[in-house]
Phi, psi and omega in degrees: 000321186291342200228356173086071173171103219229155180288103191253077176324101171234163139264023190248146186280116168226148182285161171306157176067359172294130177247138175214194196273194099216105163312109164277127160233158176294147169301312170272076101100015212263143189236120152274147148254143175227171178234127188204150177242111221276137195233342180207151172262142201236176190281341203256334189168217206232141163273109211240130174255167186226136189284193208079181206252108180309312189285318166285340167301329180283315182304283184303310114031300161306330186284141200276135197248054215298354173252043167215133169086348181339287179322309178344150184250140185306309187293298181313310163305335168287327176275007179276321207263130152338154182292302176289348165294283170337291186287008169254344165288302201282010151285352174223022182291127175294188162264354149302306194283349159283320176294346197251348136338303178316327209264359203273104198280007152288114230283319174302295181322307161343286176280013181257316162354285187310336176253051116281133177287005200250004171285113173301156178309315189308305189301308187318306200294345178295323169297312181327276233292312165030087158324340204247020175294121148258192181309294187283333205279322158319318177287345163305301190304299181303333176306308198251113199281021209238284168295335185262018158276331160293131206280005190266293175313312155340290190319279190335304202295292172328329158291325203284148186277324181306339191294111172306142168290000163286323160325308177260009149287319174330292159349280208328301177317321178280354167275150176298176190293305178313272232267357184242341136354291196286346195277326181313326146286308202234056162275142201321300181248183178275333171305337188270311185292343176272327168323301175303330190282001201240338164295326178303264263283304170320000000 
C-alpha cells in the first residue's frame, strides 16, 4: 500500500492491464475506492497498481468511524483485523494497540511498529527482548542512535540468543565491565563469550 501497490487473493483469471474499482477498508471503517490496475497474475490472486496519493490513501483508511465498534473492547478488535490490517494500524497504533501489537509474532507487523514515530525506548527494548527477533528487525534497532543509547536495549538485544553474533559483537564494546562479566560466563554463543573474556583481559 505505501508504495501504490497491492495483493488482491482471487481465483478469478483478469487479463493484464485491466483497470476497475476497488473498494478498501480501513481496520475502524475508515473506506476508500480506488483505480487499479492489474500489472501481474500471481498464483493465488492479482497484483494490482493504485492510483493516487499513498499517504493520504493511508490516512483515510486509518481513520477512525466512530460510529462503528464505539464499544468494542480493544483486544477483540485486534483479533478481528487481518495479518495486512496489523500491519498497517501499527504504523499508527496508539498505545493499547502497540501493546497488544507488541505480541504479535509476525515479523512484518513488528517493523511496521519500528516506524511509528510515538513507540517508545520502552516498547523498543521489548522487541530487542523478542523470541520472535529477526535478522531485519535487529538490524532496524542497531540502525537507530536513538535506541541504542539506551543500555535496556543493549542489554536485551546482547541476551537474546535471536540476535545474530555480529550484532552482538557490535554491542559488547558498549557495556559496562560488570555486565560484559556476565556475558562472559553464560553468553548466547561461544564467540561472544570469548569477546567478552579478551575485553576483560585488556
Amino acid at each position: 500500500m505505501s508504495i501504490g501497490a497491492l495483493r488482491l487473493p482471487t481465483g478469478e483469471r483478469v487479463p493484464l492491464h485491466t483497470n476497475f474499482e476497488v473498494a478498501l477498508r480501513g481496520p475502524y471503517g475508515g473506506e476508500v475506492d480506488v483505480k487499479a490496475t492489474v500489472v501481474a497474475l500471481l498464483a493465488d490472486g492479482l497484483a494490482l497498481m493504485i492510483d493516487g496519493d499513498p499517504d493520504q490513501r493511508l490516512r483515510r483508511l486509518l481513520a477512525r468511524d466512530e460510529s462503528k465498534g464505539a464499544g468494542e473492547n480493544a483486544w477483540d478488535r485486534m483479533r478481528s483485523l487481518s495479518q495486512m490490517e496489523k500491519i498497517l494500524l501499527a504504523v499508527k497504533a496508539d498505545r493499547t494497540e502497540r501493546a497488544l501489537l507488541l505480541q504479535d509474532t509476525d515479523p512484518r507487523v513488528i517493523l511496521s511498529l519500528l516506524r511509528n514515530p510515538r513507540l517508545t525506548v520502552e516498547e523498543v527494548a521489548r522487541v530487542a527482548k523478542s523470541p520472535h527477533l529477526t535478522f531485519q528487525i535487529a538490524d532496524v534497532i542497531m540502525k537507530t542512535a536513538h535506541w541504542m543509547a539506551s543500555l535496556d536495549v543493549r542489554l536485551n538485544l546482547i541476551h537474546n540468543p535471536k540476535t545474530p553474533v555480529a550484532f552482538a559483537l557490535r554491542v559488547l564494546p558498549t557495556l559496562p565491565d560488570q555486565e560484559v562479566r556476565a556475558i562472559a560466563r553464560a553468553g548466547t554463543s561461544m564467540q561472544l563469550k570469548q569477546a567478552a573474556l579478551r575485553k576483560l583481559q585488556k
